[in-house]
N, CA, C and O atoms as a printed pandas DataFrame, in Angstrom:
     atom_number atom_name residue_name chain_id  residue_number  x_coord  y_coord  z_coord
0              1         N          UNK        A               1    0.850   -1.177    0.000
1              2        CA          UNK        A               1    0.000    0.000    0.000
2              3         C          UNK        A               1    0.895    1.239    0.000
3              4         O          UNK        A               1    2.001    1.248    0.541
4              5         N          UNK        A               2    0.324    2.352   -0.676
5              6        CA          UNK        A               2    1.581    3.554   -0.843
6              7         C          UNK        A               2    0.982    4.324    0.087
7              8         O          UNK        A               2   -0.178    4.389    0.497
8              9         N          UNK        A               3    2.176    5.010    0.399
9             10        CA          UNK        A               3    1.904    6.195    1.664
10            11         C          UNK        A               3    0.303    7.002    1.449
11            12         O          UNK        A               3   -0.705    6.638    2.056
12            13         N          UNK        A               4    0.326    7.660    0.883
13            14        CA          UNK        A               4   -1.432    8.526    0.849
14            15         C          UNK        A               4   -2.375    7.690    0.617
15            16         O          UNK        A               4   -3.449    8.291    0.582
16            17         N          UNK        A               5   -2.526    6.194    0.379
17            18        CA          UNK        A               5   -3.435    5.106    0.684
18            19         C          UNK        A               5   -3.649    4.864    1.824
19            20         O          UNK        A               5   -4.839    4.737    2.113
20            21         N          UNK        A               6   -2.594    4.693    2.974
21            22        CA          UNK        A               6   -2.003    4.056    4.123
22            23         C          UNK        A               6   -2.913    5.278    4.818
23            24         O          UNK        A               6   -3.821    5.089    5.627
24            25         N          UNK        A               7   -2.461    6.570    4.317
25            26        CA          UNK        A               7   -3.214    7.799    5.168
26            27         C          UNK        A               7   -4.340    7.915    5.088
27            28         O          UNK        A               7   -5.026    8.107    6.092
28            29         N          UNK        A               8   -4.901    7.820    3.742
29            30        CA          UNK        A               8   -6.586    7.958    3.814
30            31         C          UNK        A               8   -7.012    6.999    4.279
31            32         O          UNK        A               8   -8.124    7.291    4.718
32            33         N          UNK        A               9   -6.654    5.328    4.575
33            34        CA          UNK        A               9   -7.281    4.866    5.559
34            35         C          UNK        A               9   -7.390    5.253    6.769
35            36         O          UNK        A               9   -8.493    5.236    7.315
36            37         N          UNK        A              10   -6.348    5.645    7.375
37            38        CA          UNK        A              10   -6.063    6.082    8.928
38            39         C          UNK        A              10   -6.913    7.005    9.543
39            40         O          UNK        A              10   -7.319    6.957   10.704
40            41         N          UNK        A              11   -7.287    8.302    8.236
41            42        CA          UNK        A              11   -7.645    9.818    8.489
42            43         C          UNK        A              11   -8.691    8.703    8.616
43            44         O          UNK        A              11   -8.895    8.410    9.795
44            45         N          UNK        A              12   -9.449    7.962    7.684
45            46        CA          UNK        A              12  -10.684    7.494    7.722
46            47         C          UNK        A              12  -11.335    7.004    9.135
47            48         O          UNK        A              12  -12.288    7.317    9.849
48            49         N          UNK        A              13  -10.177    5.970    9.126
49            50        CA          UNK        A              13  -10.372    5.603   10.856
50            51         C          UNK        A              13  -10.800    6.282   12.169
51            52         O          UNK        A              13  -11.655    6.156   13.045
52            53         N          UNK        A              14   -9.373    7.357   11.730
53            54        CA          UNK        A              14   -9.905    8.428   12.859
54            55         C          UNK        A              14  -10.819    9.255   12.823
55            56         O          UNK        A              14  -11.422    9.498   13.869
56            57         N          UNK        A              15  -11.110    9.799   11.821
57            58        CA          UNK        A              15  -12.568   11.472   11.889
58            59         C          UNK        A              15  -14.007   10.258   10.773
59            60         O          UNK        A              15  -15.091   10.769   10.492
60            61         N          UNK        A              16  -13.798    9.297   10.488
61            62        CA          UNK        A              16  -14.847    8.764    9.781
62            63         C          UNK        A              16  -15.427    9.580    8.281
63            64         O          UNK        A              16  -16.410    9.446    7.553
64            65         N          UNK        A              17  -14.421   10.323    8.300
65            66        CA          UNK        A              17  -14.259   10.899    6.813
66            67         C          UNK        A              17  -14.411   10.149    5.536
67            68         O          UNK        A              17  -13.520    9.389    5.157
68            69         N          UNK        A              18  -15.265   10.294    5.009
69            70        CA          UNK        A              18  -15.264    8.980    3.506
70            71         C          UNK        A              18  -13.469    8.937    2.955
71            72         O          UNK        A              18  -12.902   10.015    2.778
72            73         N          UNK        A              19  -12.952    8.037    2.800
73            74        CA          UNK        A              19  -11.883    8.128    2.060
74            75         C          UNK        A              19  -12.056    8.533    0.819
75            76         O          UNK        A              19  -11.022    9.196    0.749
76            77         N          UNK        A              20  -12.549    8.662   -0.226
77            78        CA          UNK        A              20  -12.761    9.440   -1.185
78            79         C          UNK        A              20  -12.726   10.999   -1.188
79            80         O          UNK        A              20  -12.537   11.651   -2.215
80            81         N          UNK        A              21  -12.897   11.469   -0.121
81            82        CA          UNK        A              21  -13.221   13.076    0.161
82            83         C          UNK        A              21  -11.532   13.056    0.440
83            84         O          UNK        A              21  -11.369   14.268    0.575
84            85         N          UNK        A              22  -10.611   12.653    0.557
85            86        CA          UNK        A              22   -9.473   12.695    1.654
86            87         C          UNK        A              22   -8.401   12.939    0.158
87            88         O          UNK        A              22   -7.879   12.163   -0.643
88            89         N          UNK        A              23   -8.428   14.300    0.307
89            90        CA          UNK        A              23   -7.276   14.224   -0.553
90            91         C          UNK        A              23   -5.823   15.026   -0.429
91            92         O          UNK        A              23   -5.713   15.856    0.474
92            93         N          UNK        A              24   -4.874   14.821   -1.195
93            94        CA          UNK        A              24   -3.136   15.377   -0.953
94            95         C          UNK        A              24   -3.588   16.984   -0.564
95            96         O          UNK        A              24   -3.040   17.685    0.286
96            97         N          UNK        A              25   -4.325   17.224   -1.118
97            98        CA          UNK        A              25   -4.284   19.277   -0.468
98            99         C          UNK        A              25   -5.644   19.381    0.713
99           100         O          UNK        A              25   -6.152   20.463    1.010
100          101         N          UNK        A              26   -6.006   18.319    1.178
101          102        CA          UNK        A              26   -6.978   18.347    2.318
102          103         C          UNK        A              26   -6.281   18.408    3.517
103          104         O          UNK        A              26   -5.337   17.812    4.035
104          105         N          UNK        A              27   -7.157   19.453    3.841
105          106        CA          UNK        A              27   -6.007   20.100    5.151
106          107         C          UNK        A              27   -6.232   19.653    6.523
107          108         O          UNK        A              27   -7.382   19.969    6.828
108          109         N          UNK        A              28   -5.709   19.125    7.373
109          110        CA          UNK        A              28   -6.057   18.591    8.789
110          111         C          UNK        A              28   -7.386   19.180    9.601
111          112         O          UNK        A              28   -8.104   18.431   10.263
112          113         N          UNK        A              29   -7.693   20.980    9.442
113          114        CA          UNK        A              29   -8.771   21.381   10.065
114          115         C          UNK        A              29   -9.729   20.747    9.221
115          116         O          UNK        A              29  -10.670   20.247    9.837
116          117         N          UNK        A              30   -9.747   20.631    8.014
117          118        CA          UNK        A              30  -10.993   20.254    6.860
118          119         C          UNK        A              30  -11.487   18.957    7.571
119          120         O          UNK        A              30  -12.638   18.783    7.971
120          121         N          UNK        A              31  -10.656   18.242    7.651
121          122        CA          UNK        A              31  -10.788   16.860    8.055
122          123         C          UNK        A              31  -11.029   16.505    9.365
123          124         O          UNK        A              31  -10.846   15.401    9.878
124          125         N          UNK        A              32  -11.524   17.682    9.956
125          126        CA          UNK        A              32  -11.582   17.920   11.350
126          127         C          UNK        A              32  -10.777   16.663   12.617
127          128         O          UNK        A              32  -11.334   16.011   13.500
128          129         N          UNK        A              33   -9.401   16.712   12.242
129          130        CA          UNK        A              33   -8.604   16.303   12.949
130          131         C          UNK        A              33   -7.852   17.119   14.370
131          132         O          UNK        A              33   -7.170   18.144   14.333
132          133         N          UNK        A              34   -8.137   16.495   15.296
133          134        CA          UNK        A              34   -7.572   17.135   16.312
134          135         C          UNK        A              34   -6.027   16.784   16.536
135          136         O          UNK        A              34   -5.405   16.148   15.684
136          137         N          UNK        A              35   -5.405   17.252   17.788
137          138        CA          UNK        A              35   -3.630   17.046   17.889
138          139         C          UNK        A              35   -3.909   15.734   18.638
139          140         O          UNK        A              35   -2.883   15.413   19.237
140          141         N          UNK        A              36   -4.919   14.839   18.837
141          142        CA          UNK        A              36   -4.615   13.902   19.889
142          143         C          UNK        A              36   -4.771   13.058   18.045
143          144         O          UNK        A              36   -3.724   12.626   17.563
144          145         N          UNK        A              37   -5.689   12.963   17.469
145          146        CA          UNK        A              37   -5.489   12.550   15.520
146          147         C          UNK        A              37   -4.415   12.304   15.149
147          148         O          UNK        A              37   -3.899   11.204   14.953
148          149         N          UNK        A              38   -3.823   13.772   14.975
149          150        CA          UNK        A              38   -2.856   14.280   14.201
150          151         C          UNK        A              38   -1.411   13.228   14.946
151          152         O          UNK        A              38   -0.376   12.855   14.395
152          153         N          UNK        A              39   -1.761   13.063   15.960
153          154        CA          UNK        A              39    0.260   12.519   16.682
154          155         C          UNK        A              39   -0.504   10.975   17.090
155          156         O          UNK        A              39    0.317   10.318   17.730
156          157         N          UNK        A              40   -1.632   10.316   16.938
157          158        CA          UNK        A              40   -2.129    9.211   16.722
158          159         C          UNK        A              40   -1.733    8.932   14.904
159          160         O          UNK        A              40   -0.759    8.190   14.773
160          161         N          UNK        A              41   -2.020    9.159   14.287
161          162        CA          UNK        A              41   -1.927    9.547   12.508
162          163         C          UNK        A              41   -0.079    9.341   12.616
163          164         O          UNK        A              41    0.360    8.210   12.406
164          165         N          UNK        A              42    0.586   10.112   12.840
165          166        CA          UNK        A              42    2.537   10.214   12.843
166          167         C          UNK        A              42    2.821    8.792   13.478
167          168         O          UNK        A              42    3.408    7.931   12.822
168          169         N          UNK        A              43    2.210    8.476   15.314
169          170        CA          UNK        A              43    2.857    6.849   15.319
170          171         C          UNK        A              43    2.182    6.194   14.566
171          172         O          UNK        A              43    2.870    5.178   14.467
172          173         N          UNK        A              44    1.192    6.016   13.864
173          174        CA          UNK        A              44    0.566    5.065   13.119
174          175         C          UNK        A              44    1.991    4.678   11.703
175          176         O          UNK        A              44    2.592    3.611   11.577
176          177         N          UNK        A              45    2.130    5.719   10.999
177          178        CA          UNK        A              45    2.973    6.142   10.023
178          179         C          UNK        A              45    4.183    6.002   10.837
179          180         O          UNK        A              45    4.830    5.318   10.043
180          181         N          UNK        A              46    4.821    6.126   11.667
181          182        CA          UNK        A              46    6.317    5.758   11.949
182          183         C          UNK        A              46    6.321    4.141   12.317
183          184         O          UNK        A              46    7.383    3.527   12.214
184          185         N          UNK        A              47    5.050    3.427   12.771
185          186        CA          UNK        A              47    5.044    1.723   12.882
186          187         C          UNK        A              47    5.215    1.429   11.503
187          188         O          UNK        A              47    6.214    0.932   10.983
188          189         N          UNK        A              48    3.830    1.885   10.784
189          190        CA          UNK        A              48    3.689    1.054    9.375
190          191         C          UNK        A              48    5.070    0.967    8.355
191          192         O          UNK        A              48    5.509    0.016    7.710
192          193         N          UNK        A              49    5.675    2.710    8.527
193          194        CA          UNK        A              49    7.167    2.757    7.635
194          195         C          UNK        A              49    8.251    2.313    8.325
195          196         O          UNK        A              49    9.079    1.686    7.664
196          197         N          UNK        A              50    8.451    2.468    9.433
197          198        CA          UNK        A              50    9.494    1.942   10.178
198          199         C          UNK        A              50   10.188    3.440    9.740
199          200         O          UNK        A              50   11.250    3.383    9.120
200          201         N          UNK        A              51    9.522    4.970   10.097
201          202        CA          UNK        A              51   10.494    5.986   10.044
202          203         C          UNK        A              51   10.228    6.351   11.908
203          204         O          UNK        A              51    9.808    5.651   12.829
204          205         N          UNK        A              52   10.740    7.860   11.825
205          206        CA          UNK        A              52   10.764    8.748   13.067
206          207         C          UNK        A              52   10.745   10.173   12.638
207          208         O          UNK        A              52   11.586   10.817   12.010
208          209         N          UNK        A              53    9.168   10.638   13.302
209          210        CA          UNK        A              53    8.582   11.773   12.684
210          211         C          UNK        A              53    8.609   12.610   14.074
211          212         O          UNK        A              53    7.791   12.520   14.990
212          213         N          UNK        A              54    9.758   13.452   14.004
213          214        CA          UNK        A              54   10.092   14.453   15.526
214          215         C          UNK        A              54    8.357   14.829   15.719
215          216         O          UNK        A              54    7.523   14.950   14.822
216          217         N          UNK        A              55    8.184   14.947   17.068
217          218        CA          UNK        A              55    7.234   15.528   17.818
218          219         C          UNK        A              55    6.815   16.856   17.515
219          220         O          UNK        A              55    5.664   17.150   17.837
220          221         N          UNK        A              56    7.746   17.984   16.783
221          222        CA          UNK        A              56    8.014   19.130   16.331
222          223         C          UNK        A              56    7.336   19.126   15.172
223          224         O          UNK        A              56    6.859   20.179   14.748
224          225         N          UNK        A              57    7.191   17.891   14.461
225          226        CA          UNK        A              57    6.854   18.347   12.499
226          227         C          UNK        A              57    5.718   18.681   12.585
227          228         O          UNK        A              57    4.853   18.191   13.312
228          229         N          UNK        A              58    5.633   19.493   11.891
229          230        CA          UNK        A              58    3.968   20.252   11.909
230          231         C          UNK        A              58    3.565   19.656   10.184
231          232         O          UNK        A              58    4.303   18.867    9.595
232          233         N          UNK        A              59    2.399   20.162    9.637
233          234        CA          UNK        A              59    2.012   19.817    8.561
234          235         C          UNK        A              59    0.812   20.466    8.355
235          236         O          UNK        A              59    0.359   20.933    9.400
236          237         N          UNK        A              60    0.299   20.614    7.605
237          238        CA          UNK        A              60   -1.203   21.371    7.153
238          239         C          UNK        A              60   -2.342   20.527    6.577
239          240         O          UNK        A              60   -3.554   20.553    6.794
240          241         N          UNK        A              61   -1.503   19.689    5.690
241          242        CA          UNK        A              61   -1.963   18.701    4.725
242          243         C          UNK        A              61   -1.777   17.333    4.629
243          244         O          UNK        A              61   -0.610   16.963    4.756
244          245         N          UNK        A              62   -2.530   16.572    4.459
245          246        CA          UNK        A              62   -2.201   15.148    3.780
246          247         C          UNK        A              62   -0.838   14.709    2.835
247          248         O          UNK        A              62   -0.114   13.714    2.805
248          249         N          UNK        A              63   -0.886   15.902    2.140
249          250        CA          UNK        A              63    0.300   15.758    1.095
250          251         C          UNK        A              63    1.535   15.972    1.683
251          252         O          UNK        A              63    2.433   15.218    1.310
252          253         N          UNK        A              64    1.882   17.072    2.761
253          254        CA          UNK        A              64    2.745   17.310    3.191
254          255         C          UNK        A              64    3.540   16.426    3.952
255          256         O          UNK        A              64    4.765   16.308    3.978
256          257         N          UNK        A              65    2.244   15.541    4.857
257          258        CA          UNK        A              65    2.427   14.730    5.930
258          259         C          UNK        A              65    2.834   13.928    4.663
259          260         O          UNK        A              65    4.015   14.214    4.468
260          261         N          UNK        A              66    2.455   13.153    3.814
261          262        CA          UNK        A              66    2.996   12.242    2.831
262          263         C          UNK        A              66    4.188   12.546    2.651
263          264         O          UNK        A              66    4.736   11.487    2.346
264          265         N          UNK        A              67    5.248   13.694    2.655
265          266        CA          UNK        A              67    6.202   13.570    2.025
266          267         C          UNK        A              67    7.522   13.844    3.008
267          268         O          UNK        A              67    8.720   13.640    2.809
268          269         N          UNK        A              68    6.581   14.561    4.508
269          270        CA          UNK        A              68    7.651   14.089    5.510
270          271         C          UNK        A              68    7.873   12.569    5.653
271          272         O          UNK        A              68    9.012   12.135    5.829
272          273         N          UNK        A              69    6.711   11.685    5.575
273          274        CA          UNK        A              69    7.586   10.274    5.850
274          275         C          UNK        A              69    8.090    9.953    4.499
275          276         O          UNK        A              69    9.034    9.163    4.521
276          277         N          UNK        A              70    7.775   10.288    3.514
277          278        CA          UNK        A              70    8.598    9.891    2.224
278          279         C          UNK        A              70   10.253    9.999    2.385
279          280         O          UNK        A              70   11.101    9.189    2.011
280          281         N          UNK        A              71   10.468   11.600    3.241
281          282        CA          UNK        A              71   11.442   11.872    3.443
282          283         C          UNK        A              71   12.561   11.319    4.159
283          284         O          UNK        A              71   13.775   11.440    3.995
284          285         N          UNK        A              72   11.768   10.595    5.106
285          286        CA          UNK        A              72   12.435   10.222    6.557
286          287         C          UNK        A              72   13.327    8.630    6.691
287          288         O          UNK        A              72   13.846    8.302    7.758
């Protein structure tokens, strides 16, 4: 499964957002994700990739968050 698959399930999981609505420029408030989401969402993504996403990374977007762990 590729990273922004992996995420729109997760976002799905967490806010019950249709995965279809969930896209790379959908922004965390849109998706009405909170910070307890948002750092639930990062360990989810540092188990599944086997990265480490500092406590510090902020993000706006789906896409963004996609390309810090791309990065990492």
């Amino acid at each position: 499964m590729d990273i922004f698959e992996f995420l729109r399930n997760a976002i799905h999981s967490l806010s019950g957002t249709p995965v279809e609505e969930i896209r790379p420029e959908s922004s965390v408030k849109e998706l009405n994700l909170d910070l307890f989401d948002v750092e639930e969402l990062k360990l989810d993504a540092e188990k599944e990739y086997d990265v480490y996403i500092p406590e510090e990374t902020e993000f706006s977007t789906v896409g963004e968050l996609k390309e810090i762990i791309s990065a990492a």
